[in-house]
C-alpha positions, 0 to 999 in steps of 0.5 A: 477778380479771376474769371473762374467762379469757382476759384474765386469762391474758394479763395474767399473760403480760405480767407483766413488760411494764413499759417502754414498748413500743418503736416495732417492737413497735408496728409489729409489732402493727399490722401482726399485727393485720391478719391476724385473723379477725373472732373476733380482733378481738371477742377484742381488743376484749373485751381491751381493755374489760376492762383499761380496766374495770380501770383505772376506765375504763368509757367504751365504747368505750375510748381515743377511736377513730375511727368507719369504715365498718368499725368502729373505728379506735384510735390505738396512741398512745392505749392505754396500754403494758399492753394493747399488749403484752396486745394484742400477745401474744394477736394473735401467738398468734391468728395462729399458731392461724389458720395452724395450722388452715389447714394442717390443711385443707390436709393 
């Protein structure tokens, strides 16, 4: 077991996640990955550090992106099947805690 809680829940979330995933739920995690927060990327990346640390891949940073301006750039073709669905599972449930907290302020 990882020592990040939240890695580990996802992981055991997408348990079942053994078939590669299908080109709309690539697309549906790029296109949920553009509503986080700078809090959803720093959670995504630790997501993605700790399930390369696990498959004894400790380059930093993981899967060969591309540096921006901005940070990061990683190809989706490059990140192994799991962590998509890792990846896609905690953007989705990120995303709804973002909208629900907004609508708190907003009532």
């Amino acid at each position: 077991m990882n020592s990040f809680p939240l890695y580990n829940v996802m992981y055991s979330e997408t348990e079942s996640s053994t078939e590669p995933m299908s080109s709309a739920d690539k697309d549906l995690l790029c296109e949920t990955m553009k509503k986080l927060d700078m809090e959803g990327f720093e959670l995504c990346y630790g997501l993605m550090k700790c399930f390369a640390h696990e498959q004894n891949d400790d380059s930093s940073p993981p899967y060969n992106p591309k540096k921006n301006k901005t940070g990061y750039k990683f190809d989706i073709e490059d990140i192994p099947d799991r962590l998509l669905a890792i990846l896609l599972r905690f953007s989705l449930k990120h995303v709804e805690k973002l909208k629900e907290e907004s609508m708190r302020f907003v009532a």
